[in-house]
N, C-alpha and C positions, 0 to 999 in steps of 0.2 A: 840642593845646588849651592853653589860655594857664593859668596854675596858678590856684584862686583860693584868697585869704587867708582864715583862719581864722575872721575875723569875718564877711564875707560868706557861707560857707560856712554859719553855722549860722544865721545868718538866712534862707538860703534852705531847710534842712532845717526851719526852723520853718514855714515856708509851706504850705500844703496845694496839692496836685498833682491835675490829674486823674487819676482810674485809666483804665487801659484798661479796655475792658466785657470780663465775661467769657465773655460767648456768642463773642468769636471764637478761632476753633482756626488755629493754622497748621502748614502743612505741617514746618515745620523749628525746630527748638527755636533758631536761631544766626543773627542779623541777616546778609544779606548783605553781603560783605568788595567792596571796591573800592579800587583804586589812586588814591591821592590825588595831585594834582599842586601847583603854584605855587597857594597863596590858595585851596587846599582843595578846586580843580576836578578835578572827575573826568577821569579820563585816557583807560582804558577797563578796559570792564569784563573779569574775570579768565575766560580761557575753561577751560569743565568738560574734564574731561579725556575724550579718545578713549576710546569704548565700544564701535564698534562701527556699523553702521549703524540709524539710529533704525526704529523701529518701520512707519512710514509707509514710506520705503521700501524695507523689506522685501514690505511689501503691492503696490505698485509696482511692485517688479520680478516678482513674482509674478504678478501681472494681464499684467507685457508676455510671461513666459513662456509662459500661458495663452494669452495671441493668438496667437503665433507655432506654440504647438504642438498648437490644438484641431482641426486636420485630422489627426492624428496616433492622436492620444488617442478610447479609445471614448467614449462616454455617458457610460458611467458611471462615467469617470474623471473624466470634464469635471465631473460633476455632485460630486465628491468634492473635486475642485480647486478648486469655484467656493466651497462648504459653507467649508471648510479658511479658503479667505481673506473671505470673508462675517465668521466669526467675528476673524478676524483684525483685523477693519477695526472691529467692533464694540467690538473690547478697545485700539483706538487712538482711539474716538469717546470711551470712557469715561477714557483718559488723559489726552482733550481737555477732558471736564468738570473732571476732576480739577483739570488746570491755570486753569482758569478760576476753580475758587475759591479754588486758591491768591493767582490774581492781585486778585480782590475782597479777600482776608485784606489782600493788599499794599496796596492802595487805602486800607482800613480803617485799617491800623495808620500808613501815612504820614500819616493824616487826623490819628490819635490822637499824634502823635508833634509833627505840625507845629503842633498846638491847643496841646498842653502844651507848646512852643520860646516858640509867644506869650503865655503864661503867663507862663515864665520870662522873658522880655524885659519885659516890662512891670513888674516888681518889681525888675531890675537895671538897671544903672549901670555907665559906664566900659566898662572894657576886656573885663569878661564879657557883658556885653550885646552887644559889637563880636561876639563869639565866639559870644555865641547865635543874632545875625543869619546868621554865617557857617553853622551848620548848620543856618538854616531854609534859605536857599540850597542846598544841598545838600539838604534833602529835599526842595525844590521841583526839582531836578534828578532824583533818583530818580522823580518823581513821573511827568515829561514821561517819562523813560525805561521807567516802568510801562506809561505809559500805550502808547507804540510796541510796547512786546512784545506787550500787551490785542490791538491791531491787528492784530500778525501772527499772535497765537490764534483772533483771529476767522474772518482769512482760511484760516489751516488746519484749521480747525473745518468753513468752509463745504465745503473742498478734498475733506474727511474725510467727511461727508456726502455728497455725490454719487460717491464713490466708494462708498458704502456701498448705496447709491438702485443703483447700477450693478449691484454683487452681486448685489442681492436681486434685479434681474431676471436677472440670467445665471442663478443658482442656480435660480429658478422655471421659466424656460426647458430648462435642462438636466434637470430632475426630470419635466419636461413630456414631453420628449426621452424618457428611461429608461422615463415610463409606456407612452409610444408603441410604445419596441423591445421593451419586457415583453409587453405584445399580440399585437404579431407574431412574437415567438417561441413565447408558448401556441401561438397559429392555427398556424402550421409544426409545431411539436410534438403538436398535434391529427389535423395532414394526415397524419405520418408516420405515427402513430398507425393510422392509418386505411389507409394505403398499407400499413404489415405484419402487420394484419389483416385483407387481401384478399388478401395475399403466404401468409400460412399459410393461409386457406381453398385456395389455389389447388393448396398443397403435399401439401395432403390428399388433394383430387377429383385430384391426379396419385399419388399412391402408391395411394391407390382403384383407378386404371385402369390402375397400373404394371404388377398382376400379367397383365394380357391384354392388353397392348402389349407386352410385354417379348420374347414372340416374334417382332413384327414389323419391334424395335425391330433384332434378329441377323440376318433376313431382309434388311432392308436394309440393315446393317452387311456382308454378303456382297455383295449386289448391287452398295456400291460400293468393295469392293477388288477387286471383278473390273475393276468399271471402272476403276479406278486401274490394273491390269493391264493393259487394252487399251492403256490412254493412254501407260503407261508402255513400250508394243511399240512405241506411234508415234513414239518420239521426241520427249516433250511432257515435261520435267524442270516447265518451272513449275505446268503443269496438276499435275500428277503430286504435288508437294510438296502446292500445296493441298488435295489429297485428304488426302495423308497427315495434315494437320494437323487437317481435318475429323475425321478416322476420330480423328484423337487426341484430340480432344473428344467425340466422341460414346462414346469407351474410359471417358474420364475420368468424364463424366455415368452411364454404366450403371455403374463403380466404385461411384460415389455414392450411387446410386439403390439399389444390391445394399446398401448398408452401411446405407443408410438401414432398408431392411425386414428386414434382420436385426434391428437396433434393435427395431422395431415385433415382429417375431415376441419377442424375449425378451419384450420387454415383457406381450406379450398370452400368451405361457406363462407369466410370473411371476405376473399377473393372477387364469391360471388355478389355479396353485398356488395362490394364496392363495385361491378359493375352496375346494379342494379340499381345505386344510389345518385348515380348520373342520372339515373329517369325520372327518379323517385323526385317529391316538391319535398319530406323530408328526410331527417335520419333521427338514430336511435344513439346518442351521444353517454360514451359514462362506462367506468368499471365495471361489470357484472358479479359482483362479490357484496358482502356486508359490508358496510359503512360506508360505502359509496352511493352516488348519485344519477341514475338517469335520467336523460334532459332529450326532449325531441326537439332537435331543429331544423329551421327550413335550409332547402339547400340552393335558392337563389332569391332575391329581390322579389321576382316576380309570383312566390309563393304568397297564398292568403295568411294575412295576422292570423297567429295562435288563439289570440282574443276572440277569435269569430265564430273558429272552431270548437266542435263538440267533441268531449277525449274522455276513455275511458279503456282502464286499464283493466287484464286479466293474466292467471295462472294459467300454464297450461300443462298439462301432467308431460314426461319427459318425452311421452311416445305421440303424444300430439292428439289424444283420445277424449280429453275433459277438460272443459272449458269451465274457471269458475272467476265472478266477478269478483274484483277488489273493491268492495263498497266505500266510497269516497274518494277514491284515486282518479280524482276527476280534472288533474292538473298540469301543465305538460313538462313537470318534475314527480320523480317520485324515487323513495330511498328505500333498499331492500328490506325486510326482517326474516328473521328467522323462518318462518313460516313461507317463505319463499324459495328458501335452500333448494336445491333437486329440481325445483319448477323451470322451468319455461315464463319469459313473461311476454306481455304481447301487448301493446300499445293502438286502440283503434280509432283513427280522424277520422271526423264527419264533417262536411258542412255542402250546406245545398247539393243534399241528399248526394252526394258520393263520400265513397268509404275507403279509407287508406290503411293499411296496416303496418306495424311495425315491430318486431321480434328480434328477441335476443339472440345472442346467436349459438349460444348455450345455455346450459341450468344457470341457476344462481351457486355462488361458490361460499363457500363459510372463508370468512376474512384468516388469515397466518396467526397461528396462536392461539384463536379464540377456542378452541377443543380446551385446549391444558386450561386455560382462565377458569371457564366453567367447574374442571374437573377439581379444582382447585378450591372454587367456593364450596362445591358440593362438599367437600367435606366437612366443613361447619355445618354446625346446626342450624345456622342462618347466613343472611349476606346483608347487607348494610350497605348503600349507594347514596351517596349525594347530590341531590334533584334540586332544580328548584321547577316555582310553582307559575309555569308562566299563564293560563286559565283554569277556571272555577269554575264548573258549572256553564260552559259560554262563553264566561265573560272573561275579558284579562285581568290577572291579580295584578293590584295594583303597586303591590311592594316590589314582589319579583326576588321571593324571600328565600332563603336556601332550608331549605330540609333533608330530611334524615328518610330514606323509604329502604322498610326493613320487607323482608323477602323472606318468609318461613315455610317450615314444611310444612303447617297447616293454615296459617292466614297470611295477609301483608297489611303492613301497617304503615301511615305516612304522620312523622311527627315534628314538632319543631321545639328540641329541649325536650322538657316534661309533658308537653302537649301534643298532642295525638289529634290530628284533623280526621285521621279516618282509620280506620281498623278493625279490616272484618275476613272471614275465612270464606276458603274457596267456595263458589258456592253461582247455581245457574246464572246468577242474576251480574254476576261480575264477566267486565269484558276489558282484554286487555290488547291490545296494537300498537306497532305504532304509526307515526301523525304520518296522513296521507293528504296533505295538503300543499303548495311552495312555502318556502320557506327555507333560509340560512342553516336551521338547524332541525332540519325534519329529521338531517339523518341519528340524531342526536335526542328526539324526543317520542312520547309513547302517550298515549290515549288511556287514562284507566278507568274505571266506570267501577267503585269502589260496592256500589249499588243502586238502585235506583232513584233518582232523586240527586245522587253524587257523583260529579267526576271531578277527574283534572287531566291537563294537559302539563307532564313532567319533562323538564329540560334537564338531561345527565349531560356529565362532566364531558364524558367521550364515548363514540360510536362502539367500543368494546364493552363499554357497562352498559348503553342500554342496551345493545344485542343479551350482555351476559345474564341481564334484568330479566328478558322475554322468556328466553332459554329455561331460566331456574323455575320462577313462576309458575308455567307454563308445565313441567316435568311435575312441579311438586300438585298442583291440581290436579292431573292426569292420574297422581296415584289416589288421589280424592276422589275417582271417576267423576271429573270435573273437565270439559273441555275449555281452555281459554281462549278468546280470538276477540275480533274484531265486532263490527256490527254486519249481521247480515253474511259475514264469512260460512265457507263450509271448506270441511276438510276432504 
């Protein structure tokens, strides 16, 4: 711009200006900058810098994604995809307005800009007036170029619009879709409903009829391994096979059908215990498995102290035919062993001369895992447990020292370091159990009678070693023709 002299200057600062109004807002505090050429022509205008791709086509490629991949995609993906850019398109319509009144602000302020040029042209003279003509030119160029951009907002306005008009039906469409497949999943979810409760009526009227089928079920499990037999004299390997596979199904099913009505028999003895336990002064408390604990308790206030009473526990073979005592199990806890597996046990109160009993209400069971543990030591040529030494003979040790009890195929030995407290082979006079007395850790410790004149009461780590302890010992004696037990036990 061309300088002006000091006296023109303050005569035009004496002039009054129009103001711009102040109801308008604009987007940017800082006129926009342009590259000036020859005689003040705009050249072109300065491009924004690289951002990225604009917003629209983000939505765009997103829609062409959506085409390409809505055989792919469930319902209710589609329906989350269409929602996702719906919004998407919403918040590029509102960028659109945004831009539209930035561009009225521009329209505004070049109106207000170009008023107050002819303001000032009309009070100057000379070579400022050349210069004020020259930036009304230029805002009437900004103006034409306002206006081309107004143009291409409008056309991306309307672009922006029916791409939004598009959404909102895919998005209703797809939610239409999601109501439709939610229907038809209850119905199906309904049906099956209703298919596995025809499936368990069916299960019942067959365990119902199990027990007087079940001989007819072995009748003809005979009738056809004979025929499998015949077939298999004729020289029939294929016929021959499908028998066999038959018969291995029909093995499988009576497996099933037997596991099943054991189930239902516990059940329907537990049942009866619990009616029975209402009458009962007590019950028979505790897992029925290894390394657990059963405990008689009373079942009201008015029951006599356990203290008072006389208790004494026994095996009883599975069919309920042999009765044999657990010598010392005279307490009203006691912890299974090995030696109890398959049994029945049976808990009998006395006092002032009446007699109360109390039974499991099945076998004892071998604790989860313990098969493999065992199968596992056995393959050593020994086993190696860490005990410690809670009585001697009687009495309690008084350290309460950890040692080392080795488990061989032909003796066991208890040592601590280089020292060897006992170590002697299988042999009549060794008796091994375990502790049948209360106690925190009965289920946990074992009785050994290394020989006469010697014992100890052994505390292992956990109810798996000392089960696994009874178990080895106990196998590798036996092939010593060596039976191991208790005191007073019989098998």
């Amino acid at each position: 711009m061309t300088k002006v002299s000091p006296e023109i200057g303050e005569n035009v600062l004496a002039q009054p200006f129009l103001s711009v109004s102040a109801d308008v807002s604009f987007a940017s505090d800082s006129f926009p900058k342009y590259k000036l050429g020859p005689d003040n022509r705009i050249l072109e205008e300065p491009k924004d810098e690289d951002t990225g791709p604009s917003l629209k086509e983000v939505v765009e490629r997103e829609n062409a994604q959506l085409s390409e991949q809505h055989k792919r995609l469930s319902v209710r993906d589609l329906a989350s995809k269409f929602d996702k850019n719906l919004a998407a398109a919403a918040k590029l319509s509102d960028e659109a307005k945004l831009r539209e009144v930035s561009s009225l602000e521009g329209h505004v302020l070049l109106k207000k800009l170009r008023d107050a040029l002819e303001s000032l042209r009309s009070r100057l003279t000379g070579k400022n007036k050349e210069d004020v003509e020259k930036a009304i030119s230029m805002v009437e160029v900004l103006a034409v170029k306002l206006t081309q951009k107004e143009g291409e907002l409008i056309q991306e306005k309307f672009e922006v619009q029916k791409l939004v008009n598009f959404l909102k039906q895919a998005s209703e469409d797809a939610k239409k879709l999601v109501g439709q497949e939610k229907s038809f999943a209850c119905a199906e979810i309904e049906s099956a409903r209703a298919v596995v409760q025809r499936f368990g009526e069916a299960l019942e009227e067959e365990e119902r009829s199990s027990k007087s089928s079940k001989n007819q079920d072995v009748a003809r499990l005979l009738e056809e391994v004979q025929q499998a037999r015949r077939i298999k004299l004729l020289h029939q390997p294929s016929k021959v096979m499908d028998m066999e596979l038959e018969l291995q199904a029909l093995r499988i099913q009576i497996r099933e059908k037997s596991i099943f009505s054991f189930k239902l028999q516990n059940e329907l003895t537990l049942s009866k215990r619990a009616e029975e336990s209402r009458s009962r002064l007590y019950v028979l408390d505790g897992s029925e498995m290894l390394g657990s604990y059963l405990q008689i308790r009373p079942t009201s206030p008015n029951a006599p102290s356990l203290s008072r009473c006389t208790i004494q526990w026994f095996r009883l073979s599975s069919d309920g035919t042999q009765q044999d005592v657990i010598s010392g199990a005279t307490t009203p806890s006691y912890a299974p062993e090995p030696l109890d597996v398959g049994r029945v046990l049976l808990a009998e109160i006395s006092i002032n001369g009446q007699k109360d009993s109390l039974i499991t209400v099945g076998s004892i069971l071998h604790a989860a895992g313990q098969d493999g543990y065992v199968e596992t030591l056995m393959r050593k040529s020994h086993a190696e447990f860490s005990v410690i030494v809670s009585q001697m003979n009687g009495h309690d040790h008084p350290s309460h020292s950890s040692h080392i009890l080795n488990v061989g195929k032909t003796r066991m030995k208890l040592c601590r370091g280089w020292i060897s407290k006992a170590r002697e082979i299988y042999s009549t006079s060794m008796q091994l159990c375990g502790v049948r007395s209360d106690g925190s850790n009965a289920a946990r410790e074992v009785f050994w009678q290394a020989r006469k004149g010697l014992s100890f009461v052994l505390t292992f780590v956990s109810e798996r070693e000392r089960n696994a302890a009874l178990i080895l010992a106990r196998k590798y004696a036996l092939d010593s023709n060596v039976e191991l037990a208790g005191p007073d036990d019989h098998h």
